[in-house]
N, C-alpha and C positions, 0 to 999 in steps of 0.2 A: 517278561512275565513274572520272574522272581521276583523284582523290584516291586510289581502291582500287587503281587500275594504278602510282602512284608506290609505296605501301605495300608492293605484293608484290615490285615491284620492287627496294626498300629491303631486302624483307627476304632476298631472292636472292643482293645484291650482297652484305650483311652478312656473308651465311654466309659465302660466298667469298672477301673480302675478307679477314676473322679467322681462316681454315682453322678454320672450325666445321664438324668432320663430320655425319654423316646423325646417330651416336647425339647428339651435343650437340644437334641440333636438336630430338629428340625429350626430349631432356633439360627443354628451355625450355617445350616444348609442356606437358610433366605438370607445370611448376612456374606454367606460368599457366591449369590445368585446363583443357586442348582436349587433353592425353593422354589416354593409359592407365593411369599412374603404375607402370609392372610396371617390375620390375627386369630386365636379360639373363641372371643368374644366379643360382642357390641359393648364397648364401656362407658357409662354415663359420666360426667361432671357434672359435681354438685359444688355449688358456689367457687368454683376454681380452685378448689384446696380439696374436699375426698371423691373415692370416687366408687363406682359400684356396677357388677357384671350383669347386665340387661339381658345376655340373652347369649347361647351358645349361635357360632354361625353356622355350624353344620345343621342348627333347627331352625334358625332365622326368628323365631317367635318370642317376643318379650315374653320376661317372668313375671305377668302382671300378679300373681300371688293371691290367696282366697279371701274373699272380705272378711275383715275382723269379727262381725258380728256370727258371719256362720262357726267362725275356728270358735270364740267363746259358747256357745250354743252345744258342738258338739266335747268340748273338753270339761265343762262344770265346773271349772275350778276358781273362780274368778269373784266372786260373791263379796261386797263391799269395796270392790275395785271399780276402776274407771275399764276403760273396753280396751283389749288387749292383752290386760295385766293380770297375772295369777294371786292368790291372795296366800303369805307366807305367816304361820302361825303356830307360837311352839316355843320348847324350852333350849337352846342355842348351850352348845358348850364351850362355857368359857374357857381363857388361858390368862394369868394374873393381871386382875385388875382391867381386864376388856381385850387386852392390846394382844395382837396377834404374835405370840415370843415362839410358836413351836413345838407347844409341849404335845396337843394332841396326834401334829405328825409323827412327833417322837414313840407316840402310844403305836400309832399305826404302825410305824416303821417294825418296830420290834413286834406285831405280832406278824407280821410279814413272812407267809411259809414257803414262799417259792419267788425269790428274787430273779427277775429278767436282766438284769444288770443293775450293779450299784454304782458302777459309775456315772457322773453325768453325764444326760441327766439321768436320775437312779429311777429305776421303774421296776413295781410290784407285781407280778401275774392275778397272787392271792394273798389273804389277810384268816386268819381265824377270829370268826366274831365274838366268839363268846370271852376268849382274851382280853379281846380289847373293851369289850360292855364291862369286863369288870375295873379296869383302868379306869378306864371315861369317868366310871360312876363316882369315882372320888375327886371330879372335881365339879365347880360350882357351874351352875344354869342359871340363865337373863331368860326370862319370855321377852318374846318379841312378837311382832302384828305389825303386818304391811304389806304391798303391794310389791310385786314387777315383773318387768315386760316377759311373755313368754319366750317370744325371739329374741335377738339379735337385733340390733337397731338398723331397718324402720319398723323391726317389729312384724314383718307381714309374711307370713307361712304360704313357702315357694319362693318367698325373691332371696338374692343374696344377700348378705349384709354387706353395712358401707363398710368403706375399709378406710385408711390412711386417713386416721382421726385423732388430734392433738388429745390429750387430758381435756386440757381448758375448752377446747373446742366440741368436746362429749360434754362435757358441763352444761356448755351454754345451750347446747342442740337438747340436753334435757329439760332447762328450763324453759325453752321454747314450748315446746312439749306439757308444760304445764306439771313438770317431773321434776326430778332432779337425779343426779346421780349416784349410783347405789355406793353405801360405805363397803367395805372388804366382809364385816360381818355381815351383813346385811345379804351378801350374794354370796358368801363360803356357806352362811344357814339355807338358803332356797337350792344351792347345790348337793349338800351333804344328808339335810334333815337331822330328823330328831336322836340319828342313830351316829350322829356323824360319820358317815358312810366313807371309805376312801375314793370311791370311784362314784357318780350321782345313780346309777342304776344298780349299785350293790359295793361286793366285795372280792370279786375276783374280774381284773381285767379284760376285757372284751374287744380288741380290735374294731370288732364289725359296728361295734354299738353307734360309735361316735366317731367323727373323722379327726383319727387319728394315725399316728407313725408313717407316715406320706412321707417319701426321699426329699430328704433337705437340700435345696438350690440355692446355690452359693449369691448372694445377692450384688448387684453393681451399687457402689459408693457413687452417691450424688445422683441418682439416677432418677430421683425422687423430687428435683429439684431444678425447673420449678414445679408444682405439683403439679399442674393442669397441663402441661406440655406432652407432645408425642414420645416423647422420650420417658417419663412417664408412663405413660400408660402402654407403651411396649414391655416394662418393665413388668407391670403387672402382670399385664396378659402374659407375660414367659412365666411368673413366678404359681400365679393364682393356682390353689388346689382345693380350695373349700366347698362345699354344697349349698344350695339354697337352705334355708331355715325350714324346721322341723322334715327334713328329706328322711332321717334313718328315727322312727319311734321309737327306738330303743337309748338316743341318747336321750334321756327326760329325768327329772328329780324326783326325789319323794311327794314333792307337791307338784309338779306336771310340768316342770320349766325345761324346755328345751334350749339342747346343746352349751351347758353349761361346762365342757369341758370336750377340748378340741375345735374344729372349726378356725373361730377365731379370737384372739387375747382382746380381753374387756378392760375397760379402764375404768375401776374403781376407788372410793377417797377411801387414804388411809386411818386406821382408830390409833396408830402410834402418836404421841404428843411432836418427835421428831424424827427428819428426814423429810423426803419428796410425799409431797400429799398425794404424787400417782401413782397408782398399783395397778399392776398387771394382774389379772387372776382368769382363769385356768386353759395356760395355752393355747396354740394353735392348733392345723392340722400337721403340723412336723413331729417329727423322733423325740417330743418331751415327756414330762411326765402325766400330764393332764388329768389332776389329783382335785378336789375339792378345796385343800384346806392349803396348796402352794400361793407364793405371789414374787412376782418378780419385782423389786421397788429398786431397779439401778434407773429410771429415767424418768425427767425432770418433766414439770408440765408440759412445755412444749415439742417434747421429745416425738418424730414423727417416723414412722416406719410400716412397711407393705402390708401386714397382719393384723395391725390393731383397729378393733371396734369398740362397740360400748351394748348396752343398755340401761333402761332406767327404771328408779325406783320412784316412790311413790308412800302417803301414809293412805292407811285402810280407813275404812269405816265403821268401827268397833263393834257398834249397835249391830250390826247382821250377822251372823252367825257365820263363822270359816269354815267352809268343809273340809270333807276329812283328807286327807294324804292319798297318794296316788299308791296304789298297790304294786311292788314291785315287780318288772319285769327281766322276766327267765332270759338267760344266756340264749343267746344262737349256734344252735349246732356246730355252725363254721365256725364262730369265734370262739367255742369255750375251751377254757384251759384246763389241765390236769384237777382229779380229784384236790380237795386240801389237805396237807400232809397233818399227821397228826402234829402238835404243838407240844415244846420241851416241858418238862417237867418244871416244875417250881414259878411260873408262871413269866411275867415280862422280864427281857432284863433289858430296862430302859437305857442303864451305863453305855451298851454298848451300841444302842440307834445311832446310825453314822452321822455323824455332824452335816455333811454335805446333804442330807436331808432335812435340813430344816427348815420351817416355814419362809425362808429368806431366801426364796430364790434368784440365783447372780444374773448375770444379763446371757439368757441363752440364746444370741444371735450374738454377741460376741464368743463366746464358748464353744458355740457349732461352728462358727469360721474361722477361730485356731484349730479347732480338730480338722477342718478341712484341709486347711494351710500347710499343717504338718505333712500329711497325706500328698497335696498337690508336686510340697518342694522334693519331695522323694524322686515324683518322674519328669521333672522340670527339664534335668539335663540330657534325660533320652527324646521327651517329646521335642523341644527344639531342633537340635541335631537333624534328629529324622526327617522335621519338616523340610529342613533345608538340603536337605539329598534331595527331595522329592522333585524338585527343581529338573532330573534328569527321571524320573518318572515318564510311564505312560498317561495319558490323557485318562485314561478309566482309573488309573490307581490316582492321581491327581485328586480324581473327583471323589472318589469313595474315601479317600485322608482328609483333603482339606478340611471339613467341619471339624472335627477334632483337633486338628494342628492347629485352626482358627483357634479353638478353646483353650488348647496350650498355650499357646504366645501371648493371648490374654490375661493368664490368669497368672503364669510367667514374671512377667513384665511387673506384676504386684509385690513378689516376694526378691 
C-alpha cells in the first residue's frame, strides 16, 4: 500500500512539476494503453504539407464557419476591399527610415507601470497612455491605405486557422488568393492603429481578450515530419490549443481585425533591407508576449513549426471612402488588471527600457524549451529511479505512475 501511495503520488508531483496538462496526461495514458487512444479533433490535410482542426470529436460537427458575405455585412468595416478583408487607413508610426529597429517598444516598455514579468518573455499588465502619446508624437508618420484579411487564413469566422505553414508556402497561398502577403508594417499598423496601442484592444493586458498564456507543451523533434503522416497529426492534436477565428470579440484592432495577437504566429515580409525575409508577428496561444509591435525573425523561409499561420494583404481602393476605426472595447470584468499606477515624474526614461524587449524578438520555442529543460533535468534523477522500483509495485500503483514515468524516461532520454 505504501509503495501505491508513493507512486500516485509521484505521479501527481510529475505532472505538476513539468506543467504536464490534463490532455498530456491523457496523452501518456493511450500511449501506455489505460487510455482511449481517441484524438480531440477531426484534422484535415491540405495539400499534404498544413493542416487544420475540422471539428472537436466530443461535437462531431464540422466548423463549417459563417459566409463571408453575412460577417462583412454585419462588421462595416470593409469598404474599397475585396470580401473578407477590413479596410486599414491612417498615420502608422514610424521607427528610422521605415525599418522596424524598436524604438516604439522602447517607448512602450518604459511607460510600462505594472510589469508581469520582465523576463523572457517580458510581459506588461499596464502601460500609461498619456506618456507614451507624448513619446510617439515625436517621431515621424507614413499614411498608409490598404486591405486585410479579418481572420486567420482561410479567413472564415468559426473555422480554425491553418496551421503548419512555411513563409514561402503563406506567400504563394496568398497569391493564389489574388493577395499577397502582409509586410510586418503593414499588420503591426491594423494591429496597433493610430495610437500605436501595446496590446490591439487597448493598453492594459487582458488575458480573457485574446488566447493567450495557455501551458506551454514541450514539443517532440521531427514529429512534424513528414507533415501529412499519423504521426503528425497526433502531434498536433496533443499540442493544439487555439480557437476557431473571431470566437472571443474582444481580441479585435482599432480597425476591426480579429485576433491579431495570440491564437496563432503570422508570417509576414520583413521591411529590414537584411536578414530572413520571414517574420513572425504577434504570437501564439503560449506564455509570450503577444504585443502589436514584437516580431520573431530567428527563421528562415522554409522554417516549419506547429503554431504558424498567416494571413493576407491586399491594395485598397482609394476612390471610396474608409471608415472610421472600430471603437475600443472595455476590459472583462474577469480579465481586468489593477488600476494604472501613477507614472514617475520627469517623464520616460527610455536609457533604461530593457534590451530584451526589443522589437527583435529571439526564437521563443527555443527559449521556452531551455526554460523547460532546465526544469525537467532537476527531476530526471528522481523520476527514473522511481520508475524502476515500480517494477515491485502494485498493479493500481503501476497504473496511476506509469503515464508520468512514460513522460519521465522520455523526456530523460533527451538531456
Amino acid at each position: 500500500m505504501g509503495i501505491a501511495v508513493t507512486c500516485a503520488f509521484f505521479g501527481i508531483w510529475y505532472v505538476r512539476a513539468s506543467g504536464l496538462a490534463g490532455a498530456d496526461f491523457d496523452n501518456e495514458l493511450r500511449k501506455t494503453g489505460l487510455g482511449s487512444g481517441e484524438a480531440r479533433y477531426d484534422w484535415q490535410s491540405i495539400d499534404k504539407r498544413h493542416w487544420q482542426a475540422r471539428a472537436l470529436r466530443s461535437e462531431g460537427k464540422p466548423l463549417v464557419g459563417e459566409a463571408t458575405d453575412v460577417t462583412d455585412a454585419r462588421e462595416g468595416n470593409g469598404a474599397g476591399c475585396a470580401a473578407g478583408m477590413v479596410r486599414v487607413k491612417g498615420a502608422f508610426r514610424l521607427e528610422n527610415a521605415g525599418e522596424a529597429t524598436g524604438e516604439v517598444e522602447r517607448i512602450q516598455d518604459a511607460a510600462c507601470t505594472d510589469w508581469i514579468s520582465k523576463e523572457f518573455p517580458a510581459r506588461c499588465r499596464s502601460f500609461d497612455k498619456d506618456l507614451m502619446a507624448t513619446e510617439l508624437a515625436k517621431l515621424r508618420t507614413r499614411p498608409m491605405d490598404f486591405c486585410i484579411d479579418r481572420f486567420e487564413y482561410p479567413n472564415v469566422l468559426g473555422q480554425n486557422p491553418v496551421i503548419v505553414v512555411t513563409f514561402n508556402e503563406a506567400d504563394a497561398l496568398c497569391k493564389k488568393s489574388k493577395k499577397r502577403l502582409c509586410t510586418e508594417n503593414e499588420w503591426t499598423f491594423a494591429c496597433e492603429g493610430e495610437e500605436s496601442r501595446p496590446y490591439p484592444y487597448g493598453y492594459v493586458r487582458d488575458a480573457t481578450s485574446c488566447v493567450v498564456d495557455r501551458n506551454w507543451k514541450p514539443f517532440t523533434e521531427g514529429a512534424l515530419f513528414p507533415r501529412d503522416g499519423q504521426r503528425a497529426r497526433d502531434e498536433l492534436d496533443r499540442l493544439w490549443q487555439a480557437e476557431p477565428s473571431g470566437s472571443r470579440g474582444g481580441c479585435k484592432s482599432p480597425f476591426g481585425v480579429y485576433d491579431m495577437t495570440g491564437n496563432v504566429d503570422e508570417w509576414t515580409h520583413t521591411v529590414r533591407p537584411t536578414g530572413f525575409a520571414s517574420i513572425l508577428k504577434g504570437g501564439y496561444w503560449g506564455p509570450v508576449r503577444a504585443r502589436c509591435r514584437p516580431a520573431t525573425r530567428a527563421h528562415n523561409e522554409d522554417f516549419v513549426a506547429y503554431q504558424q499561420g498567416f494571413r493576407c494583404c491586399g491594395d485598397s481602393n482609394a476612390s471610396v471612402p474608409a471608415p472610421p476605426p472600430t471603437p475600443p472595447v472595455a476590459v472583462s470584468d474577469a480579465g481586468a488588471s489593477p488600476p494604472i499606477k501613477p507614472a514617475r515624474a520627469g517623464g520616460l526614461d527610455l536609457e533604461r527600457a530593457t534590451s530584451s524587449n526589443s522589437a527583435d524578438e529571439g526564437d521563443e520555442l527555443d527559449a521556452l524549451a531551455k526554460a523547460r529543460a532546465s526544469t525537467i533535468r532537476l527531476h530526471c534523477d528522481m523520476a527514473v529511479p522511481i520508475g524502476s522500483r515500480s517494477r515491485s509495485s502494485s498493479a493500481l500503483a503501476v497504473a496511476v505512475a506509469a503515464p508520468a514515468m512514460a513522460a519521465a524516461r522520455r523526456r530523460c532520454r533527451d538531456y
